[in-house]
PyMOL commands that place a pseudoatom at each C-alpha (Angstrom):
pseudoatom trace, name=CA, resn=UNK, resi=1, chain=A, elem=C, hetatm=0, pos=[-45.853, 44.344, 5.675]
pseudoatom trace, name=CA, resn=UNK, resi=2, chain=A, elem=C, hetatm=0, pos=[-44.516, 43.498, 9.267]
pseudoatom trace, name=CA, resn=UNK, resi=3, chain=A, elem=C, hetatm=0, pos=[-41.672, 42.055, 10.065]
pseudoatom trace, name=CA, resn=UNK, resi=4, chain=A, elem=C, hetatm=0, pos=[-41.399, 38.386, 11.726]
pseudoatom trace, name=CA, resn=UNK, resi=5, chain=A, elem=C, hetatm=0, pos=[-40.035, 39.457, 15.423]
pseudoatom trace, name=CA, resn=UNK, resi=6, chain=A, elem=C, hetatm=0, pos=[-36.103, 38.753, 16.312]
pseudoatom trace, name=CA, resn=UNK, resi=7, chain=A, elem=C, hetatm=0, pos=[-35.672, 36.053, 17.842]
pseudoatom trace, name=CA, resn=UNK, resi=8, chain=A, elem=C, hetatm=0, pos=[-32.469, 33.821, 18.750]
pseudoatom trace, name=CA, resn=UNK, resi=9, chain=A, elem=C, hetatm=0, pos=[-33.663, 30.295, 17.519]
pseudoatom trace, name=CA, resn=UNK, resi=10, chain=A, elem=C, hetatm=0, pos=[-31.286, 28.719, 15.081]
pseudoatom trace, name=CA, resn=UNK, resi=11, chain=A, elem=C, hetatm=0, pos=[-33.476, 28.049, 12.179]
pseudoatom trace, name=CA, resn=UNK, resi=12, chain=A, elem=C, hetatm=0, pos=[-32.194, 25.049, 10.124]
pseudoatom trace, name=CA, resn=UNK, resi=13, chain=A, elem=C, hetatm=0, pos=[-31.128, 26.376, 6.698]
pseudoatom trace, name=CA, resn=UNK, resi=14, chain=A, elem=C, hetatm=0, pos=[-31.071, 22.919, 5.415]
pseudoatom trace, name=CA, resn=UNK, resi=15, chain=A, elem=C, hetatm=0, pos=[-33.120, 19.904, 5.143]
pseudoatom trace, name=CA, resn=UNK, resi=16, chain=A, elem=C, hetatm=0, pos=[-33.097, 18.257, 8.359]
pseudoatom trace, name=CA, resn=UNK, resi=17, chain=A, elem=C, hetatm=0, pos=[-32.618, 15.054, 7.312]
pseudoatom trace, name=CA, resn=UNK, resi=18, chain=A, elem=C, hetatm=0, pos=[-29.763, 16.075, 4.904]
pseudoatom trace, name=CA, resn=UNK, resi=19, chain=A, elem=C, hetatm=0, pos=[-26.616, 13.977, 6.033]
pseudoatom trace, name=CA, resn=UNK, resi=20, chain=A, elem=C, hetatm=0, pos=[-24.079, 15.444, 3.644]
pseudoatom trace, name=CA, resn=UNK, resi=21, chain=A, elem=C, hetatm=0, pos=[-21.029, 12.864, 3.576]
pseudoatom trace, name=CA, resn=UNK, resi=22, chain=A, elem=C, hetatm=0, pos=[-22.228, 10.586, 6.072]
pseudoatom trace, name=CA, resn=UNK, resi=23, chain=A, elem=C, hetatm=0, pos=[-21.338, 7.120, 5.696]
pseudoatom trace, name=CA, resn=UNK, resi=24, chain=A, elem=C, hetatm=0, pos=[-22.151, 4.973, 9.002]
pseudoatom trace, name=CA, resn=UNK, resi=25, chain=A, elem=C, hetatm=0, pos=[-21.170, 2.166, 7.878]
pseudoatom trace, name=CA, resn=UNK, resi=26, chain=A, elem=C, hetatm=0, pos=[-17.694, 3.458, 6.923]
pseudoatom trace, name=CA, resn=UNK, resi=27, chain=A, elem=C, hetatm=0, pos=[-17.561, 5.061, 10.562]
pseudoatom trace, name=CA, resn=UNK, resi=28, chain=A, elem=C, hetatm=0, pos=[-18.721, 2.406, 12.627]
pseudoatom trace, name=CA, resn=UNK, resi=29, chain=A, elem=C, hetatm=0, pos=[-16.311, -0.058, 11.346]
pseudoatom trace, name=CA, resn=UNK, resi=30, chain=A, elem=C, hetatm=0, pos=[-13.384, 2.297, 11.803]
pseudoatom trace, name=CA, resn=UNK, resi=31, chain=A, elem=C, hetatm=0, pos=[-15.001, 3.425, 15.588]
pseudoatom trace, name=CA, resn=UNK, resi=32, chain=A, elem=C, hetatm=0, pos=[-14.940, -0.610, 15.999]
pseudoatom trace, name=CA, resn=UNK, resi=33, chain=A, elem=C, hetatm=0, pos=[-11.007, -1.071, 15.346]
pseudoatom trace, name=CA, resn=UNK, resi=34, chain=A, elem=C, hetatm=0, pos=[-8.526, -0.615, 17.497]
pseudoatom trace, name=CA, resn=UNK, resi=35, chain=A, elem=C, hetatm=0, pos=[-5.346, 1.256, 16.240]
pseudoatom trace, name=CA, resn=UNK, resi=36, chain=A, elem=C, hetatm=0, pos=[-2.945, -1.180, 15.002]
pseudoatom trace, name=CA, resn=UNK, resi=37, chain=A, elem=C, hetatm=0, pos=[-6.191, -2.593, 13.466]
pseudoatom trace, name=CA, resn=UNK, resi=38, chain=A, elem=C, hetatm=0, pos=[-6.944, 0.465, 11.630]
pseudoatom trace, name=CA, resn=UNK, resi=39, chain=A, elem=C, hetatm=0, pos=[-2.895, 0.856, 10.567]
pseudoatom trace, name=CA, resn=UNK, resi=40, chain=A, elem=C, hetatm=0, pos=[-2.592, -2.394, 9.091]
pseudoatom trace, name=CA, resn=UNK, resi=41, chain=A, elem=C, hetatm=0, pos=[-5.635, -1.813, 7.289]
pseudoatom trace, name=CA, resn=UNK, resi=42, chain=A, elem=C, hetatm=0, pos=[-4.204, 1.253, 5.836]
pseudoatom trace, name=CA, resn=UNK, resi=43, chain=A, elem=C, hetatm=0, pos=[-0.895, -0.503, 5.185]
pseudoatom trace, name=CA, resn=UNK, resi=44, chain=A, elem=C, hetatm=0, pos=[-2.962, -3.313, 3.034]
pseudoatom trace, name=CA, resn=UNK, resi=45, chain=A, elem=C, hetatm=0, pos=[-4.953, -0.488, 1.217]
pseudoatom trace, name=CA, resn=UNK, resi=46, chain=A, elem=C, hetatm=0, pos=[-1.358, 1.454, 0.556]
pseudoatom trace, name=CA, resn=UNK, resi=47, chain=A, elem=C, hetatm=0, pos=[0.001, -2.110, -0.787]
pseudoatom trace, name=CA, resn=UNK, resi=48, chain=A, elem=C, hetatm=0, pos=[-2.858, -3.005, -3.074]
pseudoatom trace, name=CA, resn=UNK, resi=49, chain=A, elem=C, hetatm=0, pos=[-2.927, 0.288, -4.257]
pseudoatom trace, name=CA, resn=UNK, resi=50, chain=A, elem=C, hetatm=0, pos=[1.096, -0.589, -5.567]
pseudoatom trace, name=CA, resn=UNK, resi=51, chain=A, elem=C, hetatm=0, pos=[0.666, -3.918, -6.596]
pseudoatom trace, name=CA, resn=UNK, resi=52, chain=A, elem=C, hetatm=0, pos=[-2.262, -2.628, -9.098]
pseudoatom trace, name=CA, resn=UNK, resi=53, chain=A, elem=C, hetatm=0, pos=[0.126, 0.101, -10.601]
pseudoatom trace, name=CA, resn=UNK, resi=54, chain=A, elem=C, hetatm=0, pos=[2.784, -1.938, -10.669]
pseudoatom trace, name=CA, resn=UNK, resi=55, chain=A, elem=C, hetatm=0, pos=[1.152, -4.700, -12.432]
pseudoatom trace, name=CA, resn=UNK, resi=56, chain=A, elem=C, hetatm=0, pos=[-0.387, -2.466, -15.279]
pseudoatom trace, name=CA, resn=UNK, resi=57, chain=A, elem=C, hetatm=0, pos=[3.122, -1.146, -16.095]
pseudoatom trace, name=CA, resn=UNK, resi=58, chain=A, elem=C, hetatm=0, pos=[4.507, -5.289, -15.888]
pseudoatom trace, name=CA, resn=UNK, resi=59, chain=A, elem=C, hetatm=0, pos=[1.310, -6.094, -18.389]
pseudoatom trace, name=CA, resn=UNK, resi=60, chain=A, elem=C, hetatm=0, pos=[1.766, -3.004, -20.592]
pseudoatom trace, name=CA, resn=UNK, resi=61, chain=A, elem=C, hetatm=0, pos=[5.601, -3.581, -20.930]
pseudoatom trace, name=CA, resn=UNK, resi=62, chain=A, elem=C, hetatm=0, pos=[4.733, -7.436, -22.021]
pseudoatom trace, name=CA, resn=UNK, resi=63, chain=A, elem=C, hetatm=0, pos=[2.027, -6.600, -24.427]
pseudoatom trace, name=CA, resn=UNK, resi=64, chain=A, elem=C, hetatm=0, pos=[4.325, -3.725, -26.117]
pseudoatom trace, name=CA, resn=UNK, resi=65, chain=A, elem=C, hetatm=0, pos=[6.604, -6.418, -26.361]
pseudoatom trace, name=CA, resn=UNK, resi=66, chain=A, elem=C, hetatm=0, pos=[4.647, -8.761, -27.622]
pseudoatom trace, name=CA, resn=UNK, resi=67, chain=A, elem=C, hetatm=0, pos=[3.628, -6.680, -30.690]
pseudoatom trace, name=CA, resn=UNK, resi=68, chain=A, elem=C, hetatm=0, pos=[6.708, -5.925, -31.524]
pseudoatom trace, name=CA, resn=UNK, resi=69, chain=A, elem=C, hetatm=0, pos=[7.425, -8.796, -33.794]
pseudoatom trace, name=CA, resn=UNK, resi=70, chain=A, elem=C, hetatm=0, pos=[9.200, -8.606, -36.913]
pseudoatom trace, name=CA, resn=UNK, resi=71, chain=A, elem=C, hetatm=0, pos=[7.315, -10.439, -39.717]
pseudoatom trace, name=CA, resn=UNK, resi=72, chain=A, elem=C, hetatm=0, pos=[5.479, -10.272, -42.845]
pseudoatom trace, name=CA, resn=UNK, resi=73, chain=A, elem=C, hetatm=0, pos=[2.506, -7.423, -41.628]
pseudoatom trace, name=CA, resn=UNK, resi=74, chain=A, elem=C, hetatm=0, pos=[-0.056, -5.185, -43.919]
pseudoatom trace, name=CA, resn=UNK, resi=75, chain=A, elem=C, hetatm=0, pos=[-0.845, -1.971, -43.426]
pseudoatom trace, name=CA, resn=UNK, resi=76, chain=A, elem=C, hetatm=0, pos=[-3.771, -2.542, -41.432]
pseudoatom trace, name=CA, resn=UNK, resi=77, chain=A, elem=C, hetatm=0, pos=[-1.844, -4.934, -39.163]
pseudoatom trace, name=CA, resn=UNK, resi=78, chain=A, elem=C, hetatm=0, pos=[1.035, -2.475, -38.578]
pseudoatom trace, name=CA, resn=UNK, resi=79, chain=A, elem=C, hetatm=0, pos=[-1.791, 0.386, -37.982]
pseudoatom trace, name=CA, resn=UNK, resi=80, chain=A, elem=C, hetatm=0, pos=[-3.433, -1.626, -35.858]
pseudoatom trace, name=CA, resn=UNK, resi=81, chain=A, elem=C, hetatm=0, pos=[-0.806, -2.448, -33.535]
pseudoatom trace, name=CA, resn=UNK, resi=82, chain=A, elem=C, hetatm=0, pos=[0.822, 0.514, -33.299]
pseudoatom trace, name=CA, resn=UNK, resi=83, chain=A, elem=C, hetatm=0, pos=[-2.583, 1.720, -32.055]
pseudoatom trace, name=CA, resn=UNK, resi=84, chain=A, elem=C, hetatm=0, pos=[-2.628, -1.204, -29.307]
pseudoatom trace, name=CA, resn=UNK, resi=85, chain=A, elem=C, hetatm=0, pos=[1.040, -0.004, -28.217]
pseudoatom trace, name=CA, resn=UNK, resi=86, chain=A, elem=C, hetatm=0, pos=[-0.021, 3.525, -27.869]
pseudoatom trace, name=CA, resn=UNK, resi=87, chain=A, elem=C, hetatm=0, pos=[-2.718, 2.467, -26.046]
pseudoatom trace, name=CA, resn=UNK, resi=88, chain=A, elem=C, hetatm=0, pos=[-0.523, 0.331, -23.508]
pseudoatom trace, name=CA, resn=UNK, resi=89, chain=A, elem=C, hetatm=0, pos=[1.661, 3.555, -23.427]
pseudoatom trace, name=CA, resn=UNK, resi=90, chain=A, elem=C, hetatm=0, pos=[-0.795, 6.068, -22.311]
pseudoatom trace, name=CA, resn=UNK, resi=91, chain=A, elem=C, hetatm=0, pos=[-1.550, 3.220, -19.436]
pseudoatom trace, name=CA, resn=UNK, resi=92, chain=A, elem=C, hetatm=0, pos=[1.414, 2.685, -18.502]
pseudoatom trace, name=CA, resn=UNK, resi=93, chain=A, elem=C, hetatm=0, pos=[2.253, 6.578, -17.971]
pseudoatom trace, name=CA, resn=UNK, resi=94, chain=A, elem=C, hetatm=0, pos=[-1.269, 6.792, -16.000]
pseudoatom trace, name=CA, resn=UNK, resi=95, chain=A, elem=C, hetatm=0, pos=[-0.062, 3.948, -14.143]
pseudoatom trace, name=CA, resn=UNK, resi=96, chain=A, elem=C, hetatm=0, pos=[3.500, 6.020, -13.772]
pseudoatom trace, name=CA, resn=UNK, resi=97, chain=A, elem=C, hetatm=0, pos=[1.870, 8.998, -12.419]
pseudoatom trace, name=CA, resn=UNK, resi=98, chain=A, elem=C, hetatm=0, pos=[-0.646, 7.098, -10.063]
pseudoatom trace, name=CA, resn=UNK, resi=99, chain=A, elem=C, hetatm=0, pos=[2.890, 5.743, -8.662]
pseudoatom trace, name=CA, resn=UNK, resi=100, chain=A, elem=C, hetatm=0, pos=[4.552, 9.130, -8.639]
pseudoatom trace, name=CA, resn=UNK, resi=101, chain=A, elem=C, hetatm=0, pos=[1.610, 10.169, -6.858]
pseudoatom trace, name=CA, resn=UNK, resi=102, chain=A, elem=C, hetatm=0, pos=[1.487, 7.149, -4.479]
pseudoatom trace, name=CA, resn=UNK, resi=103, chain=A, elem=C, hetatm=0, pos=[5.278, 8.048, -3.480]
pseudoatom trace, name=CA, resn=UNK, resi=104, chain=A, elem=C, hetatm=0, pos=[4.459, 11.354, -2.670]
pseudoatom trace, name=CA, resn=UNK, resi=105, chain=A, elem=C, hetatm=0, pos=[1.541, 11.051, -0.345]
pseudoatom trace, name=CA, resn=UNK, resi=106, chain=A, elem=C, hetatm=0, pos=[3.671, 7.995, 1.423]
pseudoatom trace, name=CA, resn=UNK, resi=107, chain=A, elem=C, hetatm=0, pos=[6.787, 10.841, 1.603]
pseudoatom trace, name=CA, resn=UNK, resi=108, chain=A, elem=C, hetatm=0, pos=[3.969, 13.608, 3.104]
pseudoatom trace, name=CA, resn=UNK, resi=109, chain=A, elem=C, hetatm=0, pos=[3.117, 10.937, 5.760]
pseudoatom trace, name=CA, resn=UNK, resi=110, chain=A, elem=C, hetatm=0, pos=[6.520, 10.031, 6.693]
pseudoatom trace, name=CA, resn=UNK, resi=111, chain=A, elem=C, hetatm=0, pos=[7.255, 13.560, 7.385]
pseudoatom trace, name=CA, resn=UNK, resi=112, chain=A, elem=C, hetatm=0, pos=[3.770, 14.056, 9.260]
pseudoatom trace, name=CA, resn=UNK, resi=113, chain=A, elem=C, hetatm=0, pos=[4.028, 10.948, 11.188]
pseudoatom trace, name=CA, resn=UNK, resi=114, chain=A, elem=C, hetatm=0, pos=[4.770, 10.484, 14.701]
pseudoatom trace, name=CA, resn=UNK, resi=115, chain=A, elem=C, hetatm=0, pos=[8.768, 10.500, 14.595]
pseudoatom trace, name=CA, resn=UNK, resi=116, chain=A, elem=C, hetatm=0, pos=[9.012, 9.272, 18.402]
pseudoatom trace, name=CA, resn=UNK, resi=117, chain=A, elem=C, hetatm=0, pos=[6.302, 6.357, 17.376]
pseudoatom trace, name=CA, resn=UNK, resi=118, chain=A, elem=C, hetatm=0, pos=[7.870, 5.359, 14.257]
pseudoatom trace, name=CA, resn=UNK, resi=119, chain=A, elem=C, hetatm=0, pos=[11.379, 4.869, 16.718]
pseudoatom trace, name=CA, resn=UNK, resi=120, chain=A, elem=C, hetatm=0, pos=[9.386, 3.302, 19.138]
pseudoatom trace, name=CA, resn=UNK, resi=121, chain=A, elem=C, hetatm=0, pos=[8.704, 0.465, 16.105]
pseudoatom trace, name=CA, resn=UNK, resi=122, chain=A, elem=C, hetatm=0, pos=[12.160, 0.197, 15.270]
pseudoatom trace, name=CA, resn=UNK, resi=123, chain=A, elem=C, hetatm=0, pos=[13.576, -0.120, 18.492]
pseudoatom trace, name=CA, resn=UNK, resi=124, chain=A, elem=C, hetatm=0, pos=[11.132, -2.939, 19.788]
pseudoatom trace, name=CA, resn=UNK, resi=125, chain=A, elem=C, hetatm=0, pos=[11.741, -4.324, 16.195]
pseudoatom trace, name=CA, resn=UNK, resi=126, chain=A, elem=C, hetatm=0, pos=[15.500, -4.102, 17.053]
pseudoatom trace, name=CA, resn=UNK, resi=127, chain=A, elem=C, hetatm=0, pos=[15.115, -5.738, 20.270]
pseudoatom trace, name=CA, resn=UNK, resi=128, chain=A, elem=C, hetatm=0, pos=[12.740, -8.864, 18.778]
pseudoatom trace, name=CA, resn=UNK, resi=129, chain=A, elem=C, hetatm=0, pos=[15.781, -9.371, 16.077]
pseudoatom trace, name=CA, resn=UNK, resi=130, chain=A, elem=C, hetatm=0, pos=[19.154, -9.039, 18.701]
pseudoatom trace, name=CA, resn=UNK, resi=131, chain=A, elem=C, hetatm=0, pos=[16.946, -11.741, 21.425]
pseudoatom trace, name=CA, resn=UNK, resi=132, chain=A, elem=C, hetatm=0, pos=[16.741, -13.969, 18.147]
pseudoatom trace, name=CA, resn=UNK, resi=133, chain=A, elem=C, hetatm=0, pos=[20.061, -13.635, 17.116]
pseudoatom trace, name=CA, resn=UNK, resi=134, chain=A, elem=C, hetatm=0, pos=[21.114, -14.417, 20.383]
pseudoatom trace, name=CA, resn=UNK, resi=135, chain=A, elem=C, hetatm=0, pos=[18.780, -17.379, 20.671]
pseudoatom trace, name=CA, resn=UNK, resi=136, chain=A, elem=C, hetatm=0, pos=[20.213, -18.427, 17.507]
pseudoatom trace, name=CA, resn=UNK, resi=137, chain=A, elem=C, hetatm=0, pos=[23.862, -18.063, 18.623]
pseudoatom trace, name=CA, resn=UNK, resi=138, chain=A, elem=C, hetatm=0, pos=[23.030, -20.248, 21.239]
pseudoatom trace, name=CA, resn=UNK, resi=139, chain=A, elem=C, hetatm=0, pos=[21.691, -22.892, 19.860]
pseudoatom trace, name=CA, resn=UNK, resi=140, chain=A, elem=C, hetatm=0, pos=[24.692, -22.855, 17.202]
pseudoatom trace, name=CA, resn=UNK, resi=141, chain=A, elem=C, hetatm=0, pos=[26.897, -22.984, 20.296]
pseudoatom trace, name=CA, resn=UNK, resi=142, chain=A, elem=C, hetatm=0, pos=[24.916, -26.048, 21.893]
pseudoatom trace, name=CA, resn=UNK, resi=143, chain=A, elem=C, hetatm=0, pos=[24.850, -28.106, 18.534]
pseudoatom trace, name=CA, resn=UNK, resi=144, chain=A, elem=C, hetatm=0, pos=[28.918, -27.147, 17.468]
pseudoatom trace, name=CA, resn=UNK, resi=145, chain=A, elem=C, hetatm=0, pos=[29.617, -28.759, 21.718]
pseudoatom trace, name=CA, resn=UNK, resi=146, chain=A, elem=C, hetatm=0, pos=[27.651, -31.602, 20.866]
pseudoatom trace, name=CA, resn=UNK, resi=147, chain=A, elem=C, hetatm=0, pos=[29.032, -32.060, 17.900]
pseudoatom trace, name=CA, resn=UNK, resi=148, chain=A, elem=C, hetatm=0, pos=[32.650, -31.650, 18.763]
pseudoatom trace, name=CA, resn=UNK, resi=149, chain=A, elem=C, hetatm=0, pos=[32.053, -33.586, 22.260]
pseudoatom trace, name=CA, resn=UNK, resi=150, chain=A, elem=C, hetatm=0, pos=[30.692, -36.727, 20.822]
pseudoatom trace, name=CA, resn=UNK, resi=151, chain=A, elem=C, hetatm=0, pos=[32.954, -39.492, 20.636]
pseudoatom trace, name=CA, resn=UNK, resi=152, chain=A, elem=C, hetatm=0, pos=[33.744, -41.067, 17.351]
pseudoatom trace, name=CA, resn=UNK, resi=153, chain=A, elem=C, hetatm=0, pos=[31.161, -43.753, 16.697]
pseudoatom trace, name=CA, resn=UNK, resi=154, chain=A, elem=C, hetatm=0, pos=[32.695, -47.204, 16.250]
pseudoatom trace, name=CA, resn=UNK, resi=155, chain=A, elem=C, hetatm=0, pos=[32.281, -48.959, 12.828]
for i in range(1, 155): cmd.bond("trace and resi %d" % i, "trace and resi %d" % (i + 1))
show_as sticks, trace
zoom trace
């Protein structure tokens, strides 16, 4: 049998209309943001993501509570709720973990981050808070003048 010549076309080794993790939709909404867009996105995501965690542990806690009354039980009551608390238990240590794991990808991106950005934030944030003290201060200063310049009003 002969060979099929060399040759250097690039011969597909895959379907050609295999488009393994590509989601357009996904990456023309994020082409379509700008950046602080995209961030406060992410920020949303990040505090959704705590608020769910947060409130299975509040709801678990509650419903542990909850069966933990002191009264006249059976066997198959008592079985069954300690059942329901172990249940709310093992959530609640999912939900621990997820939050564990939630505090350590926030630490990675802290370190990651852009240091001179993240400064950048907190000095124009600095800025935006001394002008409105000082706006404040000053309108403090105006009303204590017109209150201590005003002549006593005659009854």
């Amino acid at each position: 049998m002969a060979e099929p010549p060399q040759t250097d076309v690039s011969r597909p080794s895959a379907l050609p209309t295999a488009k393994l993790l590509h989601r357009p939709a996904l990456d023309q909404a994020l082409v379509d943001q700008n950046s602080e867009e995209y961030l406060n996105a992410i920020e949303e995501e990040w505090n959704k993501r705590l608020d769910a965690e947060v409130e299975v542990l509040v709801d678990g806690m509650v419903d542990i509570v909850s069966l933990a009354s002191i009264g006249d039980k059976d066997k198959f009551r008592i079985a069954q709720e300690t059942f329901q608390a172990e249940l709310r238990a093992e959530s609640m240590v999912r939900a621990a973990n997820s939050l564990l794991s939630i505090t350590h990808s926030l630490k990675l991106l802290l370190l990651l981050s852009d240091e001179a950005q993240i400064a950048r934030w907190r000095d124009e944030e600095m800025k935006d808070v001394r002008q409105e003290k000082s706006e404040a201060q000053q309108k403090v200063a105006v009303l204590l003048d017109e209150l201590f310049r005003s002549p006593p009003q005659p009854t």
